[in-house]
FILUMTOR-657285 format. One line per field, with one value per atom (N, C-alpha, C): x, y, z; residue number from 1; residue in one letter. Coordinates in steps of 0.05 Angstrom, whole numbers. Atoms other than C-alpha are relative to their C-alpha. Last residue first. Layout:
N
x <- [X; ...]
y <- [Y; ...]
z <- [Z; ...]
n <- [NUM; ...]
res <- [A; ...]
END
This chain:
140
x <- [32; 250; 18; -12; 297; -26; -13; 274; 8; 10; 219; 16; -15; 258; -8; -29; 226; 11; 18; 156; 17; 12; 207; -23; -11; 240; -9; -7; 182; 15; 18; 157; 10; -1; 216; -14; 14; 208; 8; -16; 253; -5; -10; 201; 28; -20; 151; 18; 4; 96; 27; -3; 115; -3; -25; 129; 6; -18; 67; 26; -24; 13; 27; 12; -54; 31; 14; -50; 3; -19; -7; -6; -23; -46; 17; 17; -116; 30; 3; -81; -7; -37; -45; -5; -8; -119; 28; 17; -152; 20; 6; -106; 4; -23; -112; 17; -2; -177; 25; 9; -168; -3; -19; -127; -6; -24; -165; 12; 5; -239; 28; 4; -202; -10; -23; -179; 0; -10; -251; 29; 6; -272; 9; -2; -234; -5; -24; -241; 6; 0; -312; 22; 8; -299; -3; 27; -305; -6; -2; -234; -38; 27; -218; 6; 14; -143; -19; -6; -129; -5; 25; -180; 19; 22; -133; -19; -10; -60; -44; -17; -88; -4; 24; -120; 6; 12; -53; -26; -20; -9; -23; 5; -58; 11; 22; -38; -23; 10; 28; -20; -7; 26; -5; 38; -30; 22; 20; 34; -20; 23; 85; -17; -15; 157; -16; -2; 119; 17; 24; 117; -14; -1; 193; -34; 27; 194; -5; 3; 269; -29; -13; 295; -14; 18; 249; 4; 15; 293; -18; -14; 361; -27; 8; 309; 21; -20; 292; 9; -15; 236; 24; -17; 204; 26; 10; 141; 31; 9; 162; -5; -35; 200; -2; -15; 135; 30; 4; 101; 4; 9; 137; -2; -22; 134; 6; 0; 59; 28; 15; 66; 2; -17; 111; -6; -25; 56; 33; 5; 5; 23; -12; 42; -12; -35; 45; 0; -10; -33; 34; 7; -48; 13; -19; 1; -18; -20; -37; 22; 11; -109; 27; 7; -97; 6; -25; -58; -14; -13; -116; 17; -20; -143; 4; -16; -180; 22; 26; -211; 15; 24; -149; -13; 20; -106; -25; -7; -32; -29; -22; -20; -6; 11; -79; 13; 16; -43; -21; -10; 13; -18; -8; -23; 12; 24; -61; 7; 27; -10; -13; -18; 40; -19; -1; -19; 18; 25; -28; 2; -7; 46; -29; -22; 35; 9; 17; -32; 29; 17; 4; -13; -5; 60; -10; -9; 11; 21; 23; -18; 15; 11; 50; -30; -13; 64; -11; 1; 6; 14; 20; 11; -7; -3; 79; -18; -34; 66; -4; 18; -3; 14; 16; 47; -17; -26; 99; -13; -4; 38; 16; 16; 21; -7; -2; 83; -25; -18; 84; 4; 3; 18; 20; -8; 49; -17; -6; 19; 8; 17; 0; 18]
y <- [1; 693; 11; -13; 671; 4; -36; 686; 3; -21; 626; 24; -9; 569; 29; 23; 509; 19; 16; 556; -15; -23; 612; -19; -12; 565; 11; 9; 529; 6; 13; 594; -27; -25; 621; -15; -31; 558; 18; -11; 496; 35; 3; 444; 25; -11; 470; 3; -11; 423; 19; 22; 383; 8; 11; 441; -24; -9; 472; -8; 16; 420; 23; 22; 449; -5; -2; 524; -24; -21; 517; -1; 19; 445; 21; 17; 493; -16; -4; 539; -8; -9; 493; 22; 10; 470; -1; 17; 521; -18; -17; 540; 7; -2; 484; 15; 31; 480; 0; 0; 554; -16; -20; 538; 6; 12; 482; 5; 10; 524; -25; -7; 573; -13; -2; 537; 18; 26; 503; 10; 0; 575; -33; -13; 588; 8; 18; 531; 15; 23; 568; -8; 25; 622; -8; 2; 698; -28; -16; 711; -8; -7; 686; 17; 11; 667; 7; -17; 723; -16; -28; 698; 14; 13; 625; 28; 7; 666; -13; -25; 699; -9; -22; 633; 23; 14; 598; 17; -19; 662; -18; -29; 662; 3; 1; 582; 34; 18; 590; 3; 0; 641; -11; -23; 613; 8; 13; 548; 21; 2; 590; -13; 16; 595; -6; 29; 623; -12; 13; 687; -26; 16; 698; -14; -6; 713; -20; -21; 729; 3; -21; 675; 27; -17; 634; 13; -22; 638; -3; -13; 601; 30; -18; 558; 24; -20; 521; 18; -19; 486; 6; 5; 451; 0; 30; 461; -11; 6; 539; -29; -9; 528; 2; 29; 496; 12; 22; 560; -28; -8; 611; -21; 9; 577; 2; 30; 578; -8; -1; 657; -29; -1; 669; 2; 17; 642; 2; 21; 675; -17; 5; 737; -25; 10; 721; 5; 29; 709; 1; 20; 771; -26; 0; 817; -15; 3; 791; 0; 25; 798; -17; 15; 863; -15; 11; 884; -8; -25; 857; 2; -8; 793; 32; -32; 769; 11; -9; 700; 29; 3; 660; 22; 11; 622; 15; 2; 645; -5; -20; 678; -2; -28; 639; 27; 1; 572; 24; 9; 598; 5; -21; 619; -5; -3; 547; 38; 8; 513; 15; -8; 555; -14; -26; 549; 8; -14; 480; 26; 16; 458; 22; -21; 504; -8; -27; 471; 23; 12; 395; 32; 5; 418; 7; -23; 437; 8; -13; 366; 37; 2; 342; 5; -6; 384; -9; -23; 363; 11; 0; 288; 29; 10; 295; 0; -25; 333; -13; -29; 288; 15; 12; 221; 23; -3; 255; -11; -28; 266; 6; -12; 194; 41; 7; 176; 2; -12; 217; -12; -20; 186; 15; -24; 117; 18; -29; 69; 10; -24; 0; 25]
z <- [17; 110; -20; 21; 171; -23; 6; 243; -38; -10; 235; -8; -5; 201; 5; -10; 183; 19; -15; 154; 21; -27; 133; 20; -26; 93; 27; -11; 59; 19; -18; 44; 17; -27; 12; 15; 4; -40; 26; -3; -47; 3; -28; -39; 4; 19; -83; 19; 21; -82; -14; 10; -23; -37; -9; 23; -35; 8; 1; 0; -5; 10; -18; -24; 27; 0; -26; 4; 20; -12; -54; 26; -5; -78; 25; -16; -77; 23; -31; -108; 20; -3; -165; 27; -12; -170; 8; -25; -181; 14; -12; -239; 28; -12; -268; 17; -21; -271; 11; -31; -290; 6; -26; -351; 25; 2; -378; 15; -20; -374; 10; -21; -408; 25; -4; -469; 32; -1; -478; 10; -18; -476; 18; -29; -521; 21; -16; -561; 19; -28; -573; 6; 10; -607; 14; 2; -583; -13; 25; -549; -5; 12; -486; -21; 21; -483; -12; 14; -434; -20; 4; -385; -31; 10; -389; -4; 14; -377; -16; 31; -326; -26; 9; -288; -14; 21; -304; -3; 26; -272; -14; 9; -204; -28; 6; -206; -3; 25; -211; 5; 31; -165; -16; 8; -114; -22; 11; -109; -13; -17; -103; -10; -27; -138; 21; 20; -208; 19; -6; -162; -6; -26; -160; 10; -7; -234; 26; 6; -244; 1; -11; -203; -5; -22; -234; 15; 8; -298; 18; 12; -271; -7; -20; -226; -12; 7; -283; 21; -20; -251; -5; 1; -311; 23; -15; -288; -15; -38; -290; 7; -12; -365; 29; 3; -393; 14; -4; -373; 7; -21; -395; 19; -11; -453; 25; 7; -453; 6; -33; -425; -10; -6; -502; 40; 14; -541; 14; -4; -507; -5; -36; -506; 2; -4; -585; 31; 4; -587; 2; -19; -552; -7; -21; -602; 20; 3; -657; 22; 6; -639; 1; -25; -614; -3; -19; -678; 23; -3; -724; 20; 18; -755; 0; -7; -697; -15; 14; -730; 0; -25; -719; -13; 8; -777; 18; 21; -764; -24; 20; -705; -29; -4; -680; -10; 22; -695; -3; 31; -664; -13; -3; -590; -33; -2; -590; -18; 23; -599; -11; 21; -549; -25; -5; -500; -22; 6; -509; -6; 27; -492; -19; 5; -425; -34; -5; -407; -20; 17; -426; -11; 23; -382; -23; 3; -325; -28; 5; -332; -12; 29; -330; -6; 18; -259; -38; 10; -235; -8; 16; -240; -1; 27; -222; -28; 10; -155; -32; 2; -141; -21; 30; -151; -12; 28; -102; -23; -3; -50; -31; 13; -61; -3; 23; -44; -20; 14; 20; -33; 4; 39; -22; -25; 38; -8; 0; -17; 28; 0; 0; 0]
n <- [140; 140; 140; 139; 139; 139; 138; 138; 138; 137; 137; 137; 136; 136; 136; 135; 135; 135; 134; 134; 134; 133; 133; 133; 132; 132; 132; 131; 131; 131; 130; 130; 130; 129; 129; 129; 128; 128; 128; 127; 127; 127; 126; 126; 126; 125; 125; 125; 124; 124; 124; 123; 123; 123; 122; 122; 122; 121; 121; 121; 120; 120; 120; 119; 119; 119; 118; 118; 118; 117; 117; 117; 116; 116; 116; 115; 115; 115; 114; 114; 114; 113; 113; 113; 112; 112; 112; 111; 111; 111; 110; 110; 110; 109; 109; 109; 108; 108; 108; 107; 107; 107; 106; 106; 106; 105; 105; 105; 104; 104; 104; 103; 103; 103; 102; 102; 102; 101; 101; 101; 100; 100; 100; 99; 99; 99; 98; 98; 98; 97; 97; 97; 96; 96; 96; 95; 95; 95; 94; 94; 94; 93; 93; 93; 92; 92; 92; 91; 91; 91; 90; 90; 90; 89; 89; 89; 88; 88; 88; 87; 87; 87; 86; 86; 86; 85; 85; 85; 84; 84; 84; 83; 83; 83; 82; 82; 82; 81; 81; 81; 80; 80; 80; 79; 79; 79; 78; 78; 78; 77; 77; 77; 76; 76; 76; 75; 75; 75; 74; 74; 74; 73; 73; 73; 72; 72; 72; 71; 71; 71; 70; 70; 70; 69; 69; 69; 68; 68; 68; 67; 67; 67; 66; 66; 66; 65; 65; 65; 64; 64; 64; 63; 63; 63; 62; 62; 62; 61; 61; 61; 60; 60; 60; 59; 59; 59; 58; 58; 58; 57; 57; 57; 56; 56; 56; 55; 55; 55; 54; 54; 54; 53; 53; 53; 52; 52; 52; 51; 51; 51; 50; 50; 50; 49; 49; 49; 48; 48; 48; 47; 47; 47; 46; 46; 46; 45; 45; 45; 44; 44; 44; 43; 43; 43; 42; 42; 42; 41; 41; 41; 40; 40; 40; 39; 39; 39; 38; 38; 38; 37; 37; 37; 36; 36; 36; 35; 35; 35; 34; 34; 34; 33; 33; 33; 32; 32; 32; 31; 31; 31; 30; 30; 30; 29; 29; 29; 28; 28; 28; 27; 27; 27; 26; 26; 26; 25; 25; 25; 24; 24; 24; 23; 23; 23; 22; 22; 22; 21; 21; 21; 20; 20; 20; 19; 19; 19; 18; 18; 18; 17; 17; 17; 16; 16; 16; 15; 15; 15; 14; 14; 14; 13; 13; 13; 12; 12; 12; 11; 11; 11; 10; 10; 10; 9; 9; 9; 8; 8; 8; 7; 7; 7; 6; 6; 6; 5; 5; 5; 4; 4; 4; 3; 3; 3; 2; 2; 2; 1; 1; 1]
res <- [X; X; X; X; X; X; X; X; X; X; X; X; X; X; X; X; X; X; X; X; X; X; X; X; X; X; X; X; X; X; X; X; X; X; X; X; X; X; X; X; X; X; X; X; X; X; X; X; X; X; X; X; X; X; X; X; X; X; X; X; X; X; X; X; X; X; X; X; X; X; X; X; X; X; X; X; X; X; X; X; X; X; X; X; X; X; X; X; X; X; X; X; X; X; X; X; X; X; X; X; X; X; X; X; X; X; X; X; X; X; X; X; X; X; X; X; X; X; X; X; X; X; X; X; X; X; X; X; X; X; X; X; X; X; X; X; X; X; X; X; X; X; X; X; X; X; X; X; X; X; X; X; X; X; X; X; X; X; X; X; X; X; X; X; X; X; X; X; X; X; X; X; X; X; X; X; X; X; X; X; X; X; X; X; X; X; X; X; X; X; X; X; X; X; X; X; X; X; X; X; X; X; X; X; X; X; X; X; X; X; X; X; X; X; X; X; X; X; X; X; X; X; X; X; X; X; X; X; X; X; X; X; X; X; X; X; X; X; X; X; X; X; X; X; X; X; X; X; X; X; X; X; X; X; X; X; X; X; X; X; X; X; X; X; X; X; X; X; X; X; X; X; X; X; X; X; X; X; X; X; X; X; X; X; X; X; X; X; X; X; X; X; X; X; X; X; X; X; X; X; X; X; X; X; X; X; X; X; X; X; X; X; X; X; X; X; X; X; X; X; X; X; X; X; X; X; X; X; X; X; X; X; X; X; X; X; X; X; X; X; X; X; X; X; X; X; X; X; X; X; X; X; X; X; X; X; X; X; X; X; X; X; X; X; X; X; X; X; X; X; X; X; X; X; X; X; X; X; X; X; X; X; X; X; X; X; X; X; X; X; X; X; X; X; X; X; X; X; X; X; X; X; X; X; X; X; X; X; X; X; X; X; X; X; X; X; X; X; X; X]
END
């Protein structure tokens, strides 16, 4: 039978490649919109390339790179990440449908990257401020 802790590290994995999947999508999604999407003006244009360059983004935070989360210290939290996927998913909307299909994606995920932040921080992002300061009161 399973431990807890090993089902903690199966959670982790399984949200991370979900989050992946969200971040893979997003560059997809952001392309083929550059190239084929209804909004054929500069709005339309410059949304789909921040999309396209928040997807990487993305795959580079569940990656944990920590070379470039240095520079976005909020993508080192659980409600971050998951504050950046909900973003990232409202900014999708547009007036088709996938995009709402591409929103309800992002905020599940979202959700549940705050949900995770809140319950199991340590285990989620074990090298975060937070952990410290939780171990180690005076330091922060």
């Amino acid at each position: 039978m399973a431990t807890d802790n090993e089902r903690s590290k199966k959670l982790v994995v399984a949200i991370r490649i979900l989050g992946v999947v969200v971040g893979l999508t997003c560059i997809a999604y952001g392309i083929s919109m550059l190239f084929l999407g209804s909004d054929k003006n500069a709005r339309g244009y410059i949304a789909n390339f921040y999309l396209v360059c928040f997807g990487i983004l993305i795959v580079i935070a569940e990656a944990r790179l920590s070379s470039v989360l240095t520079h976005f210290k909020f993508m080192q939290t659980g409600i971050g990440m998951g504050a950046f996927y909900i973003f990232v998913g409202f900014m999708a909307l547009s007036s088709d449908w996938w995009c709402y299909v591409m929103l309800a994606i992002c905020c599940t995920v979202g959700f549940v990257y705050c949900i995770a932040g809140c319950v199991c921080q340590r285990i989620l992002f074990p090298s975060s401020k937070t952990r410290q300061a939780i171990e180690q009161p005076g330091v922060a």
